[in-house]
C-alpha distance (Angstrom), angle and dihedral (degrees) to the residues before:
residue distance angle dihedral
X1 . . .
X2 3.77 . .
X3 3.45 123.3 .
X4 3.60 127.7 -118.0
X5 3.61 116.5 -137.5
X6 3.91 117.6 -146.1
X7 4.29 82.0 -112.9
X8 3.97 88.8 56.3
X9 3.60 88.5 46.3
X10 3.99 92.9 54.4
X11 3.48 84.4 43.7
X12 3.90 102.0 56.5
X13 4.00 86.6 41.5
X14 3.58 95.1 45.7
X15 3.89 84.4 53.0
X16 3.45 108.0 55.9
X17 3.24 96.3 46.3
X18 3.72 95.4 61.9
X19 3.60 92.1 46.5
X20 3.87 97.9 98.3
X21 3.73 111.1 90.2
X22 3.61 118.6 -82.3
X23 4.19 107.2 -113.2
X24 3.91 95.0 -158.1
X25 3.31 119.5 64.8
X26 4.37 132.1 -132.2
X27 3.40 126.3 -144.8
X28 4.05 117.4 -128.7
X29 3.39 130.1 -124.7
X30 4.15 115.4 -95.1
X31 3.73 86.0 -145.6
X32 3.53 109.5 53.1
X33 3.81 125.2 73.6
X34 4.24 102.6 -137.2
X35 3.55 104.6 -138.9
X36 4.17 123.7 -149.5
X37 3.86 103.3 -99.7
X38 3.99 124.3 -168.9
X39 3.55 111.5 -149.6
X40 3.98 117.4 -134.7
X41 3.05 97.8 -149.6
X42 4.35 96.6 -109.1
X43 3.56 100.8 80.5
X44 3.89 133.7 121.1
X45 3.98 103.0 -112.8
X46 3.82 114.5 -151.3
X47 3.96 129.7 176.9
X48 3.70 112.2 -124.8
X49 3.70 87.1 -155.9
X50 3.58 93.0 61.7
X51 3.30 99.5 37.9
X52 3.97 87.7 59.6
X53 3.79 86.2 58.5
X54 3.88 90.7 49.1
X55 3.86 89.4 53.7
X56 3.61 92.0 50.4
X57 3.88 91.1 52.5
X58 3.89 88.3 49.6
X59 3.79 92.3 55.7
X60 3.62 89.3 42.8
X61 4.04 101.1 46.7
X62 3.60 88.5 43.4
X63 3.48 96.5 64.2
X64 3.47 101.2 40.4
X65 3.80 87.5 53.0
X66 4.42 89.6 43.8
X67 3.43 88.4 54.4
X68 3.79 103.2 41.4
X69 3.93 89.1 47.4
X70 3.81 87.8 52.9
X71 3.42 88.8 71.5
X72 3.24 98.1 65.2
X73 3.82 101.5 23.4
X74 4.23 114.2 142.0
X75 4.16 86.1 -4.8
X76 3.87 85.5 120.3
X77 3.91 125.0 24.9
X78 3.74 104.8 152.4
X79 4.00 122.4 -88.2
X80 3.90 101.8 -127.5
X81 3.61 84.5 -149.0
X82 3.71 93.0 81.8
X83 3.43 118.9 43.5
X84 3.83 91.4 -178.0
X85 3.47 101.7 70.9
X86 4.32 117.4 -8.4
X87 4.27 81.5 -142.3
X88 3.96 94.1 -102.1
X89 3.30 131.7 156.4
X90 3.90 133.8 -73.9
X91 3.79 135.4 -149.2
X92 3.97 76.6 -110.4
X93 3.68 90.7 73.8
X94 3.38 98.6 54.0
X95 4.15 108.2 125.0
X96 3.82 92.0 13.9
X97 3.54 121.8 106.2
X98 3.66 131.9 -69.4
X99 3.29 117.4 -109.6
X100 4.22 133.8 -163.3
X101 4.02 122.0 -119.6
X102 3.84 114.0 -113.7
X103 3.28 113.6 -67.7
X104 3.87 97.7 23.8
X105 4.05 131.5 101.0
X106 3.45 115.8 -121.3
X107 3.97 108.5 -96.2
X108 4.05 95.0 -146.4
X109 4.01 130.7 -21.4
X110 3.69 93.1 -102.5
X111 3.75 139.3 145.3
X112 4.01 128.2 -122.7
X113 3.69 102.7 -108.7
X114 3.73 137.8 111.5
X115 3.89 121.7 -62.8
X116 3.50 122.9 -138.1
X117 3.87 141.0 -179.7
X118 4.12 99.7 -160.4
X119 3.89 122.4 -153.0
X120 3.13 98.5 -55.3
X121 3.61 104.4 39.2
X122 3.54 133.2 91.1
X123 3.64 132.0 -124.7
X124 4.01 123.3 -131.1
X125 3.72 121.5 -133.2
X126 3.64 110.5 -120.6
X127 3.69 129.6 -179.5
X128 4.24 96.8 -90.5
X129 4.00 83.0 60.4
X130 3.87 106.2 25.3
X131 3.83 105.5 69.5
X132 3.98 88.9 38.3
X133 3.72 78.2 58.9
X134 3.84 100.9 57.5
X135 3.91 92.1 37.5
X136 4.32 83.7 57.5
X137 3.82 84.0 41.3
X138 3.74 97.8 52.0
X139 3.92 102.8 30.6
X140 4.15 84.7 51.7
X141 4.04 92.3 45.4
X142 3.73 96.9 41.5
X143 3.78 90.3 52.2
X144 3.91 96.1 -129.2
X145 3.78 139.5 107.8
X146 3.65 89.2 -138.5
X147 3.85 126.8 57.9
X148 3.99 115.6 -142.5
X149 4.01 120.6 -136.5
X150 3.72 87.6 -109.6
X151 4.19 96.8 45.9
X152 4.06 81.2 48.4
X153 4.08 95.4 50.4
X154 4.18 92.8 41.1
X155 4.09 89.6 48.5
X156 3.65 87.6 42.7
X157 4.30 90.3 50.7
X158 3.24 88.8 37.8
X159 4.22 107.6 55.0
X160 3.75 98.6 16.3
X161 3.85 113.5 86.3
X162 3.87 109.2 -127.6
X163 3.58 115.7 -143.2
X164 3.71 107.3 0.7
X165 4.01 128.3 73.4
X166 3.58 98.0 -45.8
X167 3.50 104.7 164.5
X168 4.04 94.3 -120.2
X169 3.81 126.0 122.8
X170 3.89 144.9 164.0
X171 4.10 106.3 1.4
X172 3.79 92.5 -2.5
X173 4.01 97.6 61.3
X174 3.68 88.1 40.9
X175 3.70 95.8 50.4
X176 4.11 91.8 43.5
X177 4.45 82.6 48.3
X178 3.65 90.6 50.5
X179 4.06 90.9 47.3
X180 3.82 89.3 48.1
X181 3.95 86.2 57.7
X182 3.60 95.3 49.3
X183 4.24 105.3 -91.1
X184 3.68 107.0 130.2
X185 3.98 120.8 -163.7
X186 3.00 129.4 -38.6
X187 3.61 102.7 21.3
X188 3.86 74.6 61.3
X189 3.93 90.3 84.8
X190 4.20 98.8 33.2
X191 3.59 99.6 132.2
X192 4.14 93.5 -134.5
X193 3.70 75.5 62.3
X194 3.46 114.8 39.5
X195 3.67 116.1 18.9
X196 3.66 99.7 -169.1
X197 4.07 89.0 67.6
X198 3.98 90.1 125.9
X199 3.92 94.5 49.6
X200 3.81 113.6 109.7
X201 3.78 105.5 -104.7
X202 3.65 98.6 108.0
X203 3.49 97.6 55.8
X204 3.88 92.6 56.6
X205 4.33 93.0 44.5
X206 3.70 98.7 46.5
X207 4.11 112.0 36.3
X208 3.92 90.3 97.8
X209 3.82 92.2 69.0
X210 3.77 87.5 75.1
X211 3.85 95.7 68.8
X212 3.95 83.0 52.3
X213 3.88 86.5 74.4
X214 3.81 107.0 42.3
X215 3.68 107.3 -151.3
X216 3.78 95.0 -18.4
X217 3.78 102.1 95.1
X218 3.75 95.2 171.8
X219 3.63 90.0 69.4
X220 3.74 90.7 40.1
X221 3.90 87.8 56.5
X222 3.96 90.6 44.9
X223 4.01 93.7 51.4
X224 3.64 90.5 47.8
X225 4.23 103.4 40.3
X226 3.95 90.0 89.1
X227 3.77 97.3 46.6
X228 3.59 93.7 42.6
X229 3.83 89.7 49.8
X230 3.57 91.9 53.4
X231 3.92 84.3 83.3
X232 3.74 114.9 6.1
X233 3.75 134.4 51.7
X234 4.12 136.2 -178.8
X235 3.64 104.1 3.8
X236 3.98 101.5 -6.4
X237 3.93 77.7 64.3
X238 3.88 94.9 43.5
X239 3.61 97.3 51.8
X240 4.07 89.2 47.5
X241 3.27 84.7 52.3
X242 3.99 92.4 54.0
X243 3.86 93.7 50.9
X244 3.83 88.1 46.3
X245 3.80 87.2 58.5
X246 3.25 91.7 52.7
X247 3.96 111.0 49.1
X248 4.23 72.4 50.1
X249 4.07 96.4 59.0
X250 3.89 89.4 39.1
X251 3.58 88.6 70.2
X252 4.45 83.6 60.2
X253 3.81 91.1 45.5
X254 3.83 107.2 152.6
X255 4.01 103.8 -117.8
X256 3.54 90.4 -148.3
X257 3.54 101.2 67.3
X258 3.92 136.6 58.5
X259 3.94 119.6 -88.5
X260 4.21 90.6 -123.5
X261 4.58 75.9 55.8
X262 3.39 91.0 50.0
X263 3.93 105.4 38.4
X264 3.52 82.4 53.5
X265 3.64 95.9 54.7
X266 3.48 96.7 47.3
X267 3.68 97.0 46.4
X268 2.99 94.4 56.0
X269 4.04 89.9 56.8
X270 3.37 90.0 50.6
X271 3.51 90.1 54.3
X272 3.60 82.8 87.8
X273 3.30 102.0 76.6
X274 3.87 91.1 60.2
X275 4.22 104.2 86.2
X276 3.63 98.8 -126.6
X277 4.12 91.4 -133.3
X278 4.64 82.2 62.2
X279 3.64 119.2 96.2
X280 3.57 82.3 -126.3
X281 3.77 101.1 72.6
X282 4.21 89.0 38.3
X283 4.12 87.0 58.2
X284 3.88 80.6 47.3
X285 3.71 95.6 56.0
X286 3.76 98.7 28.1
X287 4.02 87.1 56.3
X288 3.91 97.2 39.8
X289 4.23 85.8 46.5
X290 3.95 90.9 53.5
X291 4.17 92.5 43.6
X292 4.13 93.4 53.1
X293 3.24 89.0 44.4
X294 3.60 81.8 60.7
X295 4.12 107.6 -127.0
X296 4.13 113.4 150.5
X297 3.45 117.9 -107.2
X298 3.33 105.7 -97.6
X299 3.60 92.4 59.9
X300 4.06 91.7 61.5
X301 3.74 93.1 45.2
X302 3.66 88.9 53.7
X303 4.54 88.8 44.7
X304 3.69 81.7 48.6
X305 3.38 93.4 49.3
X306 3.70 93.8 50.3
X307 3.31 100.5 37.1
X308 4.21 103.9 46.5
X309 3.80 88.9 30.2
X310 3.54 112.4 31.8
X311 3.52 103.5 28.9
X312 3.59 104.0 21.6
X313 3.50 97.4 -140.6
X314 3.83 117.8 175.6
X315 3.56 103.9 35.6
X316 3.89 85.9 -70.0
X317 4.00 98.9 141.9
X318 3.76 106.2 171.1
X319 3.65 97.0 118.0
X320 3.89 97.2 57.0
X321 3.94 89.2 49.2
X322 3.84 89.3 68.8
X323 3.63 98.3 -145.3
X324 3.53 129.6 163.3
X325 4.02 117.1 -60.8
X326 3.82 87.2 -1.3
X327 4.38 87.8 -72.1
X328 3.70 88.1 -52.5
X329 3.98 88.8 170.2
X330 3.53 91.3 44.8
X331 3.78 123.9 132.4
X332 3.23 102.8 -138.4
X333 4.38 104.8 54.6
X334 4.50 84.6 45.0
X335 3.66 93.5 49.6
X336 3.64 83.2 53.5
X337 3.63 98.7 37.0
X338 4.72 82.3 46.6
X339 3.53 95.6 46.0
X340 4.16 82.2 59.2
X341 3.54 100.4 52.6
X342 4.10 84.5 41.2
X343 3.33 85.6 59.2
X344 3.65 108.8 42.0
X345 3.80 100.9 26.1
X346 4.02 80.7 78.7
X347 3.55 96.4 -136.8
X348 4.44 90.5 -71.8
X349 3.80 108.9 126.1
X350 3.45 99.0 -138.7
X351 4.44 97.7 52.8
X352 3.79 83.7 45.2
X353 3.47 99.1 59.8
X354 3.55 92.4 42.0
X355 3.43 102.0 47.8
X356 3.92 88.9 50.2
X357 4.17 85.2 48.5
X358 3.39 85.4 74.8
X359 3.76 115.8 27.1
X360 3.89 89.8 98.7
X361 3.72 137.3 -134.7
X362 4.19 107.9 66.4
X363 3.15 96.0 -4.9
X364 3.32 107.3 169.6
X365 3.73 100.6 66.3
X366 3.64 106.4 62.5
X367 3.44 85.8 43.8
X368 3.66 89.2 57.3
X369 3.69 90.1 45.5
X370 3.97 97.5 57.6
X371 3.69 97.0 32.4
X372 4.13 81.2 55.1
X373 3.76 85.5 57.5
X374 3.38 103.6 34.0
X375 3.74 84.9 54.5
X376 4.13 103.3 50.8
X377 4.13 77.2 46.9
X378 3.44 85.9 63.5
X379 3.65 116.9 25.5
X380 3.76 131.5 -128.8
X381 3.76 91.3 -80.7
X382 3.79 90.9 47.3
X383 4.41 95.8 51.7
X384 4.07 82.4 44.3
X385 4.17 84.3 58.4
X386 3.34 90.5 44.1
X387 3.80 97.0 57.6
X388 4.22 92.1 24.6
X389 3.83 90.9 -124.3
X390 3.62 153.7 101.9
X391 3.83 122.2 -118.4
X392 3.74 139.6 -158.8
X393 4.18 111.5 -104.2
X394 4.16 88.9 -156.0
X395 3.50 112.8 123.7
X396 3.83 121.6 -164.9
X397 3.45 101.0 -152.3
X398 3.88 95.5 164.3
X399 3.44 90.9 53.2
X400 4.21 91.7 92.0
X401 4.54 90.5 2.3
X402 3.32 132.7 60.0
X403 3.84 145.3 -155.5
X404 4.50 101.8 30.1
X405 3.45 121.8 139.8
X406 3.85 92.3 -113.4
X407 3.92 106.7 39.8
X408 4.13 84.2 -173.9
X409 4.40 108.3 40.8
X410 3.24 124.6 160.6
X411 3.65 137.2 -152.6
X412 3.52 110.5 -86.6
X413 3.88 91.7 55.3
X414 4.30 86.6 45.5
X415 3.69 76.6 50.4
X416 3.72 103.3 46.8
X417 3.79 86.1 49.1
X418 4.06 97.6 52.3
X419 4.05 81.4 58.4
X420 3.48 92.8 53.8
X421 3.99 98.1 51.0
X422 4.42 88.5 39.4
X423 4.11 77.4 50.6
X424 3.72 85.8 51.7
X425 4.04 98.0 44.0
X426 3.51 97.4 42.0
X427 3.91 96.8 50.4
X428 4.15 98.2 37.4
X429 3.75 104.8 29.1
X430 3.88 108.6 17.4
X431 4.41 96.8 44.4
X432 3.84 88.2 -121.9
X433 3.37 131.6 138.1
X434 3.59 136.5 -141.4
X435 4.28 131.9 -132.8
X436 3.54 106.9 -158.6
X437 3.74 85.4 174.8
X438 3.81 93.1 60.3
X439 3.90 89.1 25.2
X440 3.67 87.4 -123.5
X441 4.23 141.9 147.5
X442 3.55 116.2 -142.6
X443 4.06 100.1 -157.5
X444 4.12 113.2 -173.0
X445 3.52 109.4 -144.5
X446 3.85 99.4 -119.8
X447 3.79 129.2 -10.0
């Protein structure tokens, strides 16, 4: 008899319940010829129709998580002079006001709480959306699933400002610098290059290739290995690689269990893409250890904080290079501070966000990164029930970008163009097929 794997299982669940006919229709791509496709019979089925509305709640959660994070972004990065506690933030301080870390002004009097444009509103790019952006942008106007070093450095030069406020830092601005003087990806990230190749920018520009590859996040990983090595290297790249993994399995979450069930489930798979000799997968395990055995989260963020900072445990040796704000943007100490709110945000929207509000150091990005996924969990209608409210869909792309088409988009066309590229992947890359009378993907399993 063969044996059915707890993926298979997701699979065949996951299947029949988007067999009934989709009731909202998709447009199709204008530059893709849709081929006839047979189904076997073993393939992942997805709706296309419902996928559009998951897209649309990624976009949306994303930036309501950004922007909420931003608040409290670098406010709290650990003061190695106290290994007790690093003075971070506690649940407690949810809703009271922001405050600076020592030595720092106070950006504006504001208070810790969520940040919303409403209906009529429009949401600013910032740089956990903006790059994700340009990769959907060039990867759907190059006609590919994967970007080459030279598409990457010419959409780079051309929608990235140059000298001015440009919304880049650490690995980004020295990637973009590096570009501009004629390096194209992935000597972008070689550390005799760049030596901020294990900061955290490539986790928060390259997460969105994972819903590219529904289900199939070896592909997902494949697409995205030259864009994330534009800017990260060792285990910068390893833990982009996890997230992309994951945004990929989300697309196979099993409806009939909770999202904290399934986030579990597939971090854990992802997991794999973390060598188990990297500091990466230890801050995995050491976090995931302290959470079953049930401590709150402030408790881990402050063990983290101890042991990654303090004590450099792991082979994690930021502290000793004496960089700026103790590698506050580093990859490493906000993988470990997102796999915590991961964990104990439960899989609802709302605790997630909060909890990564106030983890500390750059905050802002893994909380963009789970309420992303979170959100495409969910759909559009689903982070609007969360938060029991309507938002605004305008996107102000050319707020931080420059030089698109549409310098205002807005989610359902950001949407409408993620179907087009999964259309793409699936069909050309994966062996699916796609039913634009049923509105469906037909996914094989493995090639």
């Amino acid at each position: 008899m063969k044996k059915i794997t707890l993926l298979s299982l997701i699979i065949i669940i996951f299947s029949c319940s988007e067999k009934k006919k989709s009731t909202v229709d998709t447009p199709q791509d204008e530059n893709l010829k849709y081929l006839e496709y047979k189904p076997s019979g073993g393939e992942i089925i997805i709706s296309r129709a419902e996928y559009f509305n998951k897209l649309k709640g990624f976009w949306l959660a994303q930036c309501i998580a950004n922007w909420t994070g931003l608040v409290t972004e670098m406010d709290k990065i650990g003061n190695i002079g106290d290994s007790k506690t690093g003075d971070f933030y506690t649940r407690d301080d949810w809703g009271k006001k922001d405050l600076p870390r020592p030595g720092q002004t106070l950006k504006v009097d504001r208070y810790i709480d969520f940040v919303f444009e409403g209906k009529d509103g429009m949401w600013g790019a910032d740089d956990d959306t903006d790059i994700e952006y340009i990769y959907q942008h060039l990867v759907y106007t190059n006609q590919t699933s994967k970007l080459s070093g030279q598409q990457i450095r010419d959409g780079w030069l051309k929608h990235i400002k140059h000298e001015e406020q440009n919304y880049l830092w650490v690995s980004n601005q020295r990637a973009l610098d590096l570009m501009i003087s004629g390096i194209v990806p992935p000597e972008t990230s070689d550390p005799e290059k760049n030596p901020d190749f294990d900061m955290i920018d490539a986790q928060l520009t390259t997460e969105v290739f994972g819903f590219y590859s529904p289900g199939r996040p070896d592909f997902a990983v494949e697409m995205a290995e030259l864009p994330i090595r534009t800017t990260a290297r060792y285990n910068a790249e390893w833990i982009s690689k996890f997230y992309v993994s994951m945004y990929s399995l989300a697309a196979i979450a099993d409806p009939n269990l909770s999202n904290k069930e399934n986030l579990l489930i597939i971090a854990e798979k992802s997991r794999d893409q973390l060598p188990n000799d990297s500091y990466a997968s230890k801050m995995y395990d050491f976090v995931k250890k302290q959470y079953n055995d049930g401590l709150p989260w402030e408790t881990i963020r402050d063990n983290v904080y101890v042991r990654y900072q303090v004590e450099e445990k792991d082979g994690y040796d930021i502290t000793s290079r004496n960089m700026r704000c103790n590698g506050c943007a580093a990859a490493g100490i906000n993988f470990a501070a997102s796999i915590i709110s991961l964990f104990a945000g439960e899989g609802d929207l709302k605790e997630t966000i909060k909890i990564g509000s106030l983890m500390g150091w750059d905050s802002d990005n893994p909380t963009a990164t789970w309420g992303g996924l979170i959100g495409f969990m969910i759909g559009q209608d689903g982070v609007e029930k969360a938060f029991d409210r309507t938002f605004s869909e305008e996107y102000n792309i050319h707020r931080t970008r420059q030089n698109f088409p549409n310098g205002v988009d807005n989610f359902s066309n950001m949407a409408n163009v993620g179907v087009f590229i999964t259309d793409r992947v699936i069909q050309e890359e994966l062996g699916g097929g796609i039913d634009l009378n049923k509105n469906l993907w037909y996914i094989p399993t493995e090639n």
